[in-house]
C-alpha positions as CSV (number, residue, x, y, z in Angstrom):
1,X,-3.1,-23.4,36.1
2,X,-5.0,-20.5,37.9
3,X,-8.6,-19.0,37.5
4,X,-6.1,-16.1,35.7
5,X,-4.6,-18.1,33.6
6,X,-7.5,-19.9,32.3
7,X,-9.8,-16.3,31.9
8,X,-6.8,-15.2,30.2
9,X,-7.0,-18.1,27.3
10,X,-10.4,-17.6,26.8
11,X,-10.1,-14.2,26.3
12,X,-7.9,-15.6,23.7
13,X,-10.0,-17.8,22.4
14,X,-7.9,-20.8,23.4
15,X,-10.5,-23.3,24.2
16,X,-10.8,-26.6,25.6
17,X,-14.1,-28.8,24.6
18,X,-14.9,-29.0,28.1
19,X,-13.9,-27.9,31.7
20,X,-14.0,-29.1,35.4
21,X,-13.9,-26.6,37.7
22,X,-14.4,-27.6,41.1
23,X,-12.7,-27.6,44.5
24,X,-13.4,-25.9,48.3
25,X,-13.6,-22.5,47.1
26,X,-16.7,-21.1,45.2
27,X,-15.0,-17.9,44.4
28,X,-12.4,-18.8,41.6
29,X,-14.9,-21.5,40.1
30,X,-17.6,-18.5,39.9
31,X,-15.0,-16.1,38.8
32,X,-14.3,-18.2,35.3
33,X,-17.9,-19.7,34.9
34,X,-18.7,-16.2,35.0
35,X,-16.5,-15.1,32.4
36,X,-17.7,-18.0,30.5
37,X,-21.4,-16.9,30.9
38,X,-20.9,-13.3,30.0
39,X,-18.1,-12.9,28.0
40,X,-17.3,-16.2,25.5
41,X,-20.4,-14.8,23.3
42,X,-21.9,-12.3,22.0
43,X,-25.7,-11.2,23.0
44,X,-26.8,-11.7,19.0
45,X,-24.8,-15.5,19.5
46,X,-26.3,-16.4,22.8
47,X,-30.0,-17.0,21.8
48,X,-28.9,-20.1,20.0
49,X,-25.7,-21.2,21.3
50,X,-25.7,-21.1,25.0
51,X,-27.1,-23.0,27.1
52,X,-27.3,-22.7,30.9
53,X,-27.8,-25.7,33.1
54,X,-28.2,-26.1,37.4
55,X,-27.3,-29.3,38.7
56,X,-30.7,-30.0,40.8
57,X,-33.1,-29.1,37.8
58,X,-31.1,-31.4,35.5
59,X,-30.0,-34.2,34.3
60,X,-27.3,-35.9,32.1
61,X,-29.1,-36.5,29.0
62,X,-30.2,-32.6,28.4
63,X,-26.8,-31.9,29.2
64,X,-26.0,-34.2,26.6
65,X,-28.4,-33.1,24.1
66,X,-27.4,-29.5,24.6
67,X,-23.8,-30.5,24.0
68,X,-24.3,-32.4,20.6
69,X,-25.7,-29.1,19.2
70,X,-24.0,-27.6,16.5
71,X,-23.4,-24.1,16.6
72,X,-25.8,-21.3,14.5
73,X,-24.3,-18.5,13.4
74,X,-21.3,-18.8,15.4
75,X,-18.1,-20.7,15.9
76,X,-18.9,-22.4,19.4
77,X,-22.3,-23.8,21.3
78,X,-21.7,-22.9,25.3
79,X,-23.3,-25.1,27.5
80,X,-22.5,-24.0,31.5
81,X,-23.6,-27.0,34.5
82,X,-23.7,-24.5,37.4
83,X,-24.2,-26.1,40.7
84,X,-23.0,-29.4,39.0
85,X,-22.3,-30.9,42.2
86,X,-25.8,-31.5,42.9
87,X,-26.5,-33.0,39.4
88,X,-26.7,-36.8,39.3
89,X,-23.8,-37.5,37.0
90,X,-24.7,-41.8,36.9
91,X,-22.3,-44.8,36.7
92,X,-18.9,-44.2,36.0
93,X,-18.5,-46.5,33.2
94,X,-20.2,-49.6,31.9
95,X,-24.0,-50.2,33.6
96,X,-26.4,-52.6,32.8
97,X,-27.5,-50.6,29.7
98,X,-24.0,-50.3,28.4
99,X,-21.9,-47.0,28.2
100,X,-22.5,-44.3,30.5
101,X,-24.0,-41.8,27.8
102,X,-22.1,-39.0,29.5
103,X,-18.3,-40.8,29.9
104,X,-18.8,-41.9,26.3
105,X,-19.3,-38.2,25.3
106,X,-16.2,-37.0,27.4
107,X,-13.8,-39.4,25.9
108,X,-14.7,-37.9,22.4
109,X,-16.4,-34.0,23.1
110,X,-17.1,-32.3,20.3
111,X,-14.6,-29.6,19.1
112,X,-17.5,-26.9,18.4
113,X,-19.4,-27.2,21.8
114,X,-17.5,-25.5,25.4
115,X,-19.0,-27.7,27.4
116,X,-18.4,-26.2,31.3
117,X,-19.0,-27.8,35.0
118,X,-19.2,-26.0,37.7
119,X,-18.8,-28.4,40.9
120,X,-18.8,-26.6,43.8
121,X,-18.1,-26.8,47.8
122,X,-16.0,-29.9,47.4
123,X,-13.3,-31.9,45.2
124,X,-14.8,-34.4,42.6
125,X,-13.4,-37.8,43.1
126,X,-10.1,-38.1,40.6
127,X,-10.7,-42.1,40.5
128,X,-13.7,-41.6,38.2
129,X,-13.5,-42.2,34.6
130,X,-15.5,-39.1,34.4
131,X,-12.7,-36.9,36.2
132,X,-9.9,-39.0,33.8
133,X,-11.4,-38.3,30.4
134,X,-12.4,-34.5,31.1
135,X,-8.2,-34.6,32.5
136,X,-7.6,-36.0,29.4
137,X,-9.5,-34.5,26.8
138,X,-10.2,-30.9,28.5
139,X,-9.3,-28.9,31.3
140,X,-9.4,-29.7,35.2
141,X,-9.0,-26.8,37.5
142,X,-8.7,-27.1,41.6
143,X,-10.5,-24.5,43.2
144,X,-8.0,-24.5,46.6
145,X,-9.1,-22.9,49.5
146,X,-6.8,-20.4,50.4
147,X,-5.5,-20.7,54.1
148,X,-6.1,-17.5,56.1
149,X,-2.8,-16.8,56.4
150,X,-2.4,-16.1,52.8
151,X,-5.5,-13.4,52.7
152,X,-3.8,-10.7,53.6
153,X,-1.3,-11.4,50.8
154,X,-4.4,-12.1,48.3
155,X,-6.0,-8.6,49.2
156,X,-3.2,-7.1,48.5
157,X,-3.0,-8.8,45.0
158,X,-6.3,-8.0,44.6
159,X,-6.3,-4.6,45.0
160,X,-2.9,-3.8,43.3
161,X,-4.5,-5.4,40.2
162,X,-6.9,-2.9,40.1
163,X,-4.5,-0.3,40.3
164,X,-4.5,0.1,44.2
165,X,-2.4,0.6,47.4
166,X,-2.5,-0.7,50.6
167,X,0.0,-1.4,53.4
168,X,0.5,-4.6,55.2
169,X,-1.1,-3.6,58.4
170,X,-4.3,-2.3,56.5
171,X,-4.6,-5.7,54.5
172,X,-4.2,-7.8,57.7
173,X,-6.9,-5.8,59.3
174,X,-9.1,-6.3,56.7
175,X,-8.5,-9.9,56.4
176,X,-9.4,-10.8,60.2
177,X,-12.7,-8.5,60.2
178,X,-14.0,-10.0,56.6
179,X,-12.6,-13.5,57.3
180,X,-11.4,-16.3,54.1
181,X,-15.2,-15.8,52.5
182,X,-13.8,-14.7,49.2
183,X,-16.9,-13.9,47.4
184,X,-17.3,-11.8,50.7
185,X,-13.7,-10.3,51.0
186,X,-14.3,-9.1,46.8
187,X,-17.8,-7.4,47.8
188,X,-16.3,-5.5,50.3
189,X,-13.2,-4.5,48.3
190,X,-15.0,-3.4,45.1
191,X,-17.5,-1.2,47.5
192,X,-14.6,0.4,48.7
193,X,-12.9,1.5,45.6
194,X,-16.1,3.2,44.6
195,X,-15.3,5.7,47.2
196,X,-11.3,5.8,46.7
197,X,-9.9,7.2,43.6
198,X,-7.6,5.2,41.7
199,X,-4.0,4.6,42.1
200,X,-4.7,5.7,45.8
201,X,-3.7,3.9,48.8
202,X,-6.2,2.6,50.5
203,X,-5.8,3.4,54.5
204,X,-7.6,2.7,57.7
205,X,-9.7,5.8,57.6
206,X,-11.0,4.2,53.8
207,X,-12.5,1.2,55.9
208,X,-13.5,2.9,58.7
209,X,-15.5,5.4,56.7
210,X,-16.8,2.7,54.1
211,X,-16.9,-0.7,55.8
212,X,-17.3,0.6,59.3
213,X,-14.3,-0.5,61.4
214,X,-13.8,2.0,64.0
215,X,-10.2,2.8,63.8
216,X,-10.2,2.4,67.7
217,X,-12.7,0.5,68.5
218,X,-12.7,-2.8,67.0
219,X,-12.4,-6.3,68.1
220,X,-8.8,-6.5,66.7
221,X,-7.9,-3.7,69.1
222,X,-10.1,-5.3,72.1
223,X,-7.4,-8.8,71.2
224,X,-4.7,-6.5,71.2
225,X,-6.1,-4.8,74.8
226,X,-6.8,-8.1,76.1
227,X,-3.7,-9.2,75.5
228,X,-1.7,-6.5,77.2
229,X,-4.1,-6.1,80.1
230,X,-5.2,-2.9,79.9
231,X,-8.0,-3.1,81.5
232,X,-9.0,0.7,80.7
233,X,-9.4,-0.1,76.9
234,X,-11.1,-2.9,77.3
235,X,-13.6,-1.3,78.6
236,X,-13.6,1.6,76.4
237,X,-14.3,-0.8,73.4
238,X,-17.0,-2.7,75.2
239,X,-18.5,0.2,75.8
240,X,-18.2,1.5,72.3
241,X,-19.3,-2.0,71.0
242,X,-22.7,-1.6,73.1
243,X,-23.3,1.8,71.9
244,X,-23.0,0.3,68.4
245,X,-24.3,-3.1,68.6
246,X,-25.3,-3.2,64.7
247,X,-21.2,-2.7,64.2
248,X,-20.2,-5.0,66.3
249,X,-22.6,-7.8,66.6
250,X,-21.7,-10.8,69.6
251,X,-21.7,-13.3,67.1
252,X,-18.5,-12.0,65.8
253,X,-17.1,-10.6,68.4
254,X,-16.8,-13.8,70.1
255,X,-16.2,-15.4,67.0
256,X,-12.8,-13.6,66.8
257,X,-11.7,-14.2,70.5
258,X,-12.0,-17.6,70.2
259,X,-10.3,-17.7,67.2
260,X,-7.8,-15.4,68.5
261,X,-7.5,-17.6,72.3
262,X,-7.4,-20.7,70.7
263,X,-4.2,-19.5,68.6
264,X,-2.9,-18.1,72.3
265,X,-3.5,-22.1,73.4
266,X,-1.9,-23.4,70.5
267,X,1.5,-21.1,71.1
268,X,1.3,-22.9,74.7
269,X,1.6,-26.7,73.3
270,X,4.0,-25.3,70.4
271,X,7.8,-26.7,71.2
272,X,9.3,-24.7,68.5
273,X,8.8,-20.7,69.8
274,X,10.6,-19.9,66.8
275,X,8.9,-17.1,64.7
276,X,8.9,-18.6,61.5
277,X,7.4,-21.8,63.2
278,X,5.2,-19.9,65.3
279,X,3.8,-18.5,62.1
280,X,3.4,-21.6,60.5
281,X,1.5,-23.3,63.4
282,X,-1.0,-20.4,64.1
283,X,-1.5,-19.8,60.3
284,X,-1.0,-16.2,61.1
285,X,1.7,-13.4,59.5
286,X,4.9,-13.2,61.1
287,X,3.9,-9.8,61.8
288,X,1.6,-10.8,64.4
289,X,3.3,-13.3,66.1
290,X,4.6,-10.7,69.1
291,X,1.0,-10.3,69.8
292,X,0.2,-14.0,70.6
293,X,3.5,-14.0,72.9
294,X,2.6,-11.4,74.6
295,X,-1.1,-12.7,75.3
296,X,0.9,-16.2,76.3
297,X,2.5,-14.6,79.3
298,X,-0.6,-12.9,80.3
299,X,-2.3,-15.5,80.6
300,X,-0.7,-19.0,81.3
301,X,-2.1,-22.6,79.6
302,X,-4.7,-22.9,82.3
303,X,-6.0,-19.4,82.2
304,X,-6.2,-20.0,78.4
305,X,-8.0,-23.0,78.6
306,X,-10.9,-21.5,81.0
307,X,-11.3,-18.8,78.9
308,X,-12.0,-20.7,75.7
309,X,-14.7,-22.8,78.3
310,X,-16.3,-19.1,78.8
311,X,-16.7,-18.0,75.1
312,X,-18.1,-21.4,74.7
313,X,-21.1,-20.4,77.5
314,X,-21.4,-16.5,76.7
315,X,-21.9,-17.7,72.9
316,X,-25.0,-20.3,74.2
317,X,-26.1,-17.5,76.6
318,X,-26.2,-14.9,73.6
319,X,-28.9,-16.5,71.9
320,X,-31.1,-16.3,75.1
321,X,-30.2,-19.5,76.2
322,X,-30.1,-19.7,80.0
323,X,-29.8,-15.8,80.4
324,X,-31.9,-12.7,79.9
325,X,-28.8,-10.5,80.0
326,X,-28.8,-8.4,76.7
327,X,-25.7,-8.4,75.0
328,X,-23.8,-5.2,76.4
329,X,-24.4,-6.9,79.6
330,X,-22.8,-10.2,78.4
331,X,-19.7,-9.1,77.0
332,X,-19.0,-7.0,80.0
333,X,-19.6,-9.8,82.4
334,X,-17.2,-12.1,80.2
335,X,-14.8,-9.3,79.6
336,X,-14.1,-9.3,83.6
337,X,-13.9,-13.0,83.8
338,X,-11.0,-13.0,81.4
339,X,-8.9,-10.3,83.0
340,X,-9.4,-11.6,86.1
């Protein structure tokens, strides 16, 4: 079951007694523990039945005791554990004071209370009885990370949802400047259709007016001009880049080449130079896969490997370590050690 599908029973009102989301990505577990926050009640019904819990400032019993309650003027007492993954939860089952207070109250919830936790940044351990009886007698969601080759797909999702277009190549641009940062990527997106009209497509001038790509100048062109050699618009972006250092900061500029060089070193120990394959292993789009053969024949195994070994020291030397070069400097210097 997805974040969608669960929001979408709750908006009608198909409840469990309690929920477990938890998994890699914050983004879908925020996403229905905000829905449950904001929308399961009304304002007149929140004052006495909802309850909101973090996991640091809390404990089990006053989750407990917020759970027993019965509802007041209203058909369901919400209690929401966010950051549950910091809460301790106890023993998982009999301890030298008998039953764990909490698994005892999970293997029988009560039917009026919505009783949700929000574990974040990591799985919870399925062995527990605690994970089996909210399995059992609620609802366990998986919050998956999504790998970054599905983004571009997810954007695009995303936006059509709202009653938006955009193309492939405008997705996958978006996707390798705003990274797999959800939370980020959703930010980003919902600033931009502020300034596009609905049921419009959404186009490289969009982000470059809104989020501040340069349609020119932007480290997914400098991979591209690095990869073909053209030495001329490599340095046109550099330059660019140190005319507008707040656009393009170091950090990710070097960021993205060494993801982008370590991809070129993984086509070089890849047998299969199938594309399908070749997608797969690089966790890239097919669409993208001529670039990374192209960037293999410029620059062999070897090459490949010495430049990831410079990123590596222009990333130490850009935060003043061993060198009083400012950044234009640095990327210019490391920009002529790659090419020749």
């Amino acid at each position: 079951m997805s974040a969608a599908d669960i929001i979408k029973d709750l908006k009608n009102r198909k409840y469990k007694p309690v929920y477990l989301l938890h998994g890699e990505e914050p983004y879908f577990i925020d996403l229905v523990g905000g829905h449950v926050e904001h929308k399961l009640l009304s304002d007149a019904e929140k004052g006495f039945n909802q309850t909101v819990l973090y996991g640091k400032d809390t404990d089990v019993m006053t989750v407990l005791n917020a759970a027993k309650r019965y509802p007041m003027m209203a058909d369901y007492q919400v209690v929401l554990v966010k950051e549950a993954q910091e809460m301790k939860w106890g023993s998982d089952g009999d301890d030298k004071k008998g039953i764990n207070p909490l698994l005892s109250y999970l293997e029988n919830p009560l039917p009026s209370t919505i009783l949700v936790f929000c574990y974040k940044y990591g799985k919870f351990d399925k062995r527990k009885k605690t994970y089996k009886a909210i399995e059992k007698n609620g609802l366990v969601f998986e919050s998956a990370a999504l790998y970054d080759s599905k983004i571009p797909a997810w954007i695009e999702t995303y936006l059509t949802d709202k009653g938006y277009k955009i193309n492939q190549q405008t997705s996958l641009m978006l996707a390798e400047y705003l990274g797999n940062d959800l939370s980020k990527i959703v930010n980003e997106l919902d600033k931009l259709m502020l300034n596009v009209a609905a049921g419009q497509e959404i186009t490289l001038k969009h982000i470059h007016d809104n989020i501040g790509i340069s349609k020119e100048y932007n480290v997914f062109e400098l991979q591209t001009a690095l990869g073909k050699k053209d030495v001329l618009k490599v340095n046109q972006i550099i330059n660019y880049f140190e005319a507008n250092p707040k656009a393009n900061p170091i950090v990710l500029v070097l960021g993205n080449l060494n993801n982008f060089f370590t991809k070129v070193l993984l086509y070089h120990y890849s047998k299969d130079k199938s594309q399908q394959n070749l997608a797969r292993e690089l966790g890239i789009n097919p669409f993208f896969v001529k670039d990374y053969e192209l960037a293999a024949r410029s620059y062999p195994y070897g090459k490949t490997m010495q430049i990831i070994s410079y990123l590596r020291e222009y990333d130490v030397k850009s935060k003043g370590v061993e060198s009083n070069t400012d950044h234009g400097g640095l990327m210019k210097e490391l920009m002529f050690k790659i090419l020749h």
